[in-house]
C-alpha positions, 0 to 999 in steps of 0.5 A: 551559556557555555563558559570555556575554563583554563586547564588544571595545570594553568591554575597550579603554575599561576599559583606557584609563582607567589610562592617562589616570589616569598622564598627568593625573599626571606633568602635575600632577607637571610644574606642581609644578616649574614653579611651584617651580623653582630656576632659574626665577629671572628674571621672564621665565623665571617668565611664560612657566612659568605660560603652560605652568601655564596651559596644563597646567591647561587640558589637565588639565581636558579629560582629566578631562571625558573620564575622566568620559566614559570612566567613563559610557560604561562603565557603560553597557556594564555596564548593556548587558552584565547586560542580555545576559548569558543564564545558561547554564540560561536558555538551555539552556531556551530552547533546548529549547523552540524546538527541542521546538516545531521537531521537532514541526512537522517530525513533524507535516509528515512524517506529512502527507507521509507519509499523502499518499504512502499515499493517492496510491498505494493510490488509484492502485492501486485505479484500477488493480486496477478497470481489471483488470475491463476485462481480463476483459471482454476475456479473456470476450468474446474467449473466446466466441462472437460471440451472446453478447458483449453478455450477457457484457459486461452481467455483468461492468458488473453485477459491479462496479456491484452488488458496490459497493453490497454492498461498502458496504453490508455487505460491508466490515463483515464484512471490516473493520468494527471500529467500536467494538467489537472484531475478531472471529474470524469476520466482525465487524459495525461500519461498515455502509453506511460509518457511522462513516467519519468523526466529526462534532461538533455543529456539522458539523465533520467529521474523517476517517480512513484507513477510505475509502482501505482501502475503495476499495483493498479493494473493487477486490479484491471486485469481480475475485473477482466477475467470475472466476465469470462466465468459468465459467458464461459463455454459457447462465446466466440474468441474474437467478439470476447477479445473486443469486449476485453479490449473495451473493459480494460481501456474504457468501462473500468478505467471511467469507474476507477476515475470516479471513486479512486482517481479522485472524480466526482464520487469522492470527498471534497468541496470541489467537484465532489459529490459530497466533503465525505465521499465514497468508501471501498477501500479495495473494490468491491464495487469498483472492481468485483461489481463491475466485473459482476455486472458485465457477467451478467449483461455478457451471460444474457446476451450471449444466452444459456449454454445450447441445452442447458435448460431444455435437455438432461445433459449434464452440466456439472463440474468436471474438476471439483480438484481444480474449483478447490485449488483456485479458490485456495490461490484466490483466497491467498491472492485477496490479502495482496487485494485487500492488505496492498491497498493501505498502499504503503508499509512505511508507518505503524499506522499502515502497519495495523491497518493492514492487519486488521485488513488480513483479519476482516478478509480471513474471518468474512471468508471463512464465514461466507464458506460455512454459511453457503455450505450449511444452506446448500445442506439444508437445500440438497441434504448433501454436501456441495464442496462447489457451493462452499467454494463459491460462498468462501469468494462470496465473503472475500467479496463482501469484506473488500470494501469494508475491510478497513474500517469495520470491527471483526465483529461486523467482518462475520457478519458482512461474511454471513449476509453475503452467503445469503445474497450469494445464494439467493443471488444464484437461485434466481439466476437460475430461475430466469434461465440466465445461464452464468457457469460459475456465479459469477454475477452471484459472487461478485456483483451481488456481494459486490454491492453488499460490500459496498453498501456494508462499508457504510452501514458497518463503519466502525465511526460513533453513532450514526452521525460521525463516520471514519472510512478512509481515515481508518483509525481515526473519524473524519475531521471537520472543517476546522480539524480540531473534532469530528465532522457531524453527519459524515455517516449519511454523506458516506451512505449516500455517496455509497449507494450511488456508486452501487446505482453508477457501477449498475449502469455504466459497466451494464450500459457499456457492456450492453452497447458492445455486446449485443451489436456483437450477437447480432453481427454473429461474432459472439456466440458459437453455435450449436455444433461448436458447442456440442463437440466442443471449444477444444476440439473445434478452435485448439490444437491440441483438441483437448486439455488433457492426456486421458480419454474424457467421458465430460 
């Protein structure tokens, strides 16, 4: 309770007037003797008592002039004081109001600041994961003949300028697009050609969302599973009949895919439509992205069939740029901690905040693994060095840690890294030995690791025991109903979940790709002939007709 108080001198004046009441008493008392005094009895005696009469009278005067002073000045003071004096209830009141009005504003300023924190870090780790495209361009041409650089350069400008376009136009929608309706199990079908991004009133006043961040951010990742299938049919597929198949991945196959996992569909967690409470885990795509990119590699490379001569002749087919295969698996190494780190989402909080580094960590220690791990098998193959194999096993790793990256140790990193040099090889060796003509791995790299990362994520979750699981929760396990521990047999759910994302990437990106491309190879809009292939993509289809200004012996 607050208890308002006089001030000092209100106190010293009230304290003063008892004090000039007694004194102009004994000078009252002091004239009555003077004048009524026994021995005063000479005339000279009595004159000069009413001189001091006179005087005291005088005196007597000038000390009620200042009681009368003394008591206005002190009702000014009370005057004063009433005027001041809060009840505790007004200012209690008052206090809640401003500070109600203070904690307001600062909310309002954080969650500026903290919007501007995730716009500025999705925004810079979408421009990183759309550098990556710079890298494949690298790996492709470098992987290559030397006739063929200009084409494959075209495909993967083409990749991300028609899978923009197909993002925006419907792409999005089926991942994302709520609008006003409701998510739906399969695809939705709100926000197409980015409608409802924003809300406008009548007078053209327009308010913004948070939509165009996700959009970039996820259309970066379209993009890159776009560009994976061009490594695997690179070299002898047609412009046209690729072009289809873009169109296809950008604005159907993938965009299914991401609705089911990551746009809330049936693969995950929840009670409603959901497969299972837990759901699935792939933080950043292994399966999602990488696998389904792989697979359509895959399905593209045997459709279309081995290079002309690949098996059955003695021409060579090795890279013709081991500088370049270098210089974009350094750019796609940089590029995957906008991939992997970007996909906390955010930078608002500490929580997201370590969650990101443990990402830059796991991604670091599996890609560094992955590469030494591809190069000592290759040694131990060819008792030579092969830089290409490194390279390929550095993105083998990159791949295998993507899913599991936030909710694995560093520990469980190098070895999801190492198992993934494995598969990648074993991956590839068998590519080889069925004659199925991919030129730069890219089913080995990204869909075989692809679905290790996925099953890892699982198998590799940092949650206690087998029974309790944390995946998306990151730090922390996944909550039971009652949110006060947590939940019993969320590892098995995840497994499961997992390993039917694994079996549904196999079959709709492999079943999609498959029902486009083959009426393709039949209609003849797939694969260059011989003679194209022979003399090469660049000088038959480009002007230029060749990529570069020297004599070329490749």
């Amino acid at each position: 309770q607050i208890v308002r108080r006089p001030p000092p001198f209100a106190f010293a004046l009230a304290r003063a007037k008892p004090i000039v009441d007694k004194t102009i008493a004994r000078l009252a008392a002091l004239g009555a003797v003077a004048c009524g005094s026994a021995w005063a009895d000479s005339a000279e005696e009595k004159g000069a008592l009413r001189a001091q009469l006179a005087a005291f009278e005088v005196e007597l005067l000038r000390f009620k002039e200042h009681e009368r002073v003394l008591e206005d000045r002190v009702v000014d003071l009370e005057s004063a004081q009433r005027r001041l004096a809060y009840s505790a209830d007004e200012l209690k009141a008052w206090s809640i109001s401003n500070n109600t009005a203070g904690v307001a504003a600062n909310a309002a300023a954080l969650a500026d600041l903290a919007s501007a924190s995730d716009h500025t870090w999705l925004i810079l780790c979408g421009a990183m994961v759309m550098f990556m495209q710079a890298g494949f361009a690298m790996v492709e041409a470098g992987a290559c003949r030397s006739r063929n650089v200009q084409n494959i350069l075209m495909k993967n400008l083409v990749d991300v300028c028609v899978g923009t376009l197909c993002w925006w136009a419907i792409g999005w929608t089926l991942a994302y697009g709520i609008g006003s309706g409701e998510n739906k199990a399969f695809a939705n079908d709100g926000q197409a050609f980015g409608t409802s991004f924003t809300e406008v009133d009548k007078n053209g006043n327009f308010t913004p969302s948070n939509t165009m961040l996700a959009w970039f951010f996820q259309w970066a990742f379209c993009s890159a599973a776009s560009t994976i299938v061009s490594g695997g049919v690179a070299e002898r597929v047609q412009f046209p009949g690729y072009l289809i198949f873009t169109i296809v991945m950008t604005s159907w196959i993938y965009p299914v895919i991401v609705h089911w996992t990551w746009g809330y569909g049936w693969l995950s967690g929840g009670t409603d439509y959901q497969i299972n409470p837990t759901g699935f885990m792939d933080f950043a795509g292994s399966g999602i992205v990488h696998m389904t990119g792989g697979v359509g590699a895959l399905i593209g490379a045997a459709v279309v069939g081995p290079r002309s001569g690949r098996f059955n002749s003695d021409e060579n087919f090795d890279p013709h740029s081991l500088p370049l295969i270098v210089l974009g698996t350094f750019i796609l190494w940089f590029g995957w901690y906008g991939f992997n780190c970007g996909s906390t989402l955010g930078m608002s909080s500490a929580a997201k905040g370590t969650m990101a580094a443990q990402v830059a960590m796991n991604t670091t220690l599996a890609a560094a693994t992955g590469g030494l791990g591809v190069l000592v098998l290759r040694f131990a193959m060819l008792r030579k060095y092969d830089i290409g194999g490194m390279c390929n096993g550095i993105l083998a790793g990159l791949v295998s840690i993507t899913a599991g990256c936030g909710n694995v140790e560093g520990g469980s990193a190098v070895l999801i890294g190492l198992i993934g040099a494995f598969i990648y090889q074993g991956s590839s060796s068998l590519m080889q030995k069925i004659k199925i003509d991919d030129p730069i791995d890219a089913f080995s790299v990204h869909g075989a690791c692809g679905a290790w990362g996925v099953l890892a994520a699982a198998l590799f979750d940092w949650g206690t025991g087998v029974d309790y699981f944390n995946g998306w929760s990151g730090w922390g396990c996944v909550q039971n109903e009652a949110g006060d521990g947590c939940r019993s047999g969320a590892f098995g759910e995840a497994l499961g979940a997992n390993i039917l994302e694994i079996l549904m990437v196999l079959l709709w990106s492999g079943g999609m790709s498959a029902i486009i491309l083959v009426p393709l190879r039949v209609l003849r809009l797939l694969r260059a002939d011989d003679d194209t292939q022979e003399k090469g993509m660049d000088v038959v289809k480009h002007s230029p007709n060749k990529a570069y200004s020297m004599d070329q012996k490749a």
